[in-house]
C-alpha positions in Angstrom: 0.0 0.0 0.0 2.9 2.5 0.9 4.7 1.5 -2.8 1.9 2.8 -4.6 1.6 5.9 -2.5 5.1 6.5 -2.6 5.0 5.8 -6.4 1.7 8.1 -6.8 3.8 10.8 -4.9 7.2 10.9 -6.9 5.2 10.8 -10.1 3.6 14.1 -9.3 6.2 15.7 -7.5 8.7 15.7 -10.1 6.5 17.4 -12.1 6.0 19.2 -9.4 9.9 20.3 -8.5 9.8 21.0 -12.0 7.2 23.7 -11.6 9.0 25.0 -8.3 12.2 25.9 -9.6 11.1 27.5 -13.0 8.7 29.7 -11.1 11.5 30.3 -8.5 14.1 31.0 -11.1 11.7 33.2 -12.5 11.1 35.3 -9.6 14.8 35.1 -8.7 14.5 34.1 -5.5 14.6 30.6 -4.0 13.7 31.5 -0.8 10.0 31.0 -2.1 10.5 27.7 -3.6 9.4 26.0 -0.4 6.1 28.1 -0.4 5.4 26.9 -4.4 6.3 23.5 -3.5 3.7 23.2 -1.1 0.9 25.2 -2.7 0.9 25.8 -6.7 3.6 23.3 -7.6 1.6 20.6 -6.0 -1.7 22.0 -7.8 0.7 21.9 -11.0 1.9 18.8 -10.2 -1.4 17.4 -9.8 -3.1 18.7 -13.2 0.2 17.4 -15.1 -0.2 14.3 -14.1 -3.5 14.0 -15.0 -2.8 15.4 -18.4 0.3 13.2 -19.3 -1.1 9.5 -16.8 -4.6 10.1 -17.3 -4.9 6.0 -17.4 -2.9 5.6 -14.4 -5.8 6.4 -12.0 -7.4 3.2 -13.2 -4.7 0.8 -11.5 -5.0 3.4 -8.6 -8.7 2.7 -8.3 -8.3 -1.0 -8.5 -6.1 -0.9 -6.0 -9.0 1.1 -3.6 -7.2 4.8 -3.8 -9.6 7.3 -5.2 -8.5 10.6 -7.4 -9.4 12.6 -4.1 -7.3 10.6 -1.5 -4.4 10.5 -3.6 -4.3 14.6 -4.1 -4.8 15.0 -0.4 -1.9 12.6 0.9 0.5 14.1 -1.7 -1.1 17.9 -0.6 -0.8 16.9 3.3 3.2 15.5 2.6 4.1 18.2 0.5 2.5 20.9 3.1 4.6 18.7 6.3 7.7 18.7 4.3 7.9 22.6 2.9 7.0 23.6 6.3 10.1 21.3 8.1 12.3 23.1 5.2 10.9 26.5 5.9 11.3 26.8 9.9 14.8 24.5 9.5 16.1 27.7 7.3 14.8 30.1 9.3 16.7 28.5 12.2 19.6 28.4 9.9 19.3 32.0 8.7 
């Protein structure tokens, strides 16, 4: 059951980091690029995925995830991790 999270969640994510950096490098300031990470990046990430593995929510479903509970664990990690990087570099800064 973890695997096919975990595979669920680096699927969109690296769309996702993709996303992060260019709008990051595009602002020219990577201070920010936790804050993408965990809000539009993921939102990014999310509607990429669809667009390019629209079949793959079919072996998701069999396997008893739905479209919904997917988004939210991969929203709830992303959220838990960009905030750990966030305060951790504010403690470093």
């Amino acid at each position: 059951m973890v695997k096919i999270i975990f595979k669920y969640y680096f699927d969109v994510n690296f769309f996702n980091l993709i996303y992060s950096f260019l709008l990051s490098l595009l602002f020219f300031n990577f201070y920010l690029m936790p804050i993408i990470f965990a809000s539009i990046g993921t939102i990014f990430g999310i509607f990429s995925f669809q667009y390019f593995y629209c079949n793959e929510y079919y072996f998701y479903h069999n396997k008893g995830f739905t479209k919904k509970r997917l988004n939210l664990i991969v929203l709830f990690l992303n959220v838990f991790i960009s905030t750990i990087v966030f305060i951790t570099y504010q403690l470093i800064k």
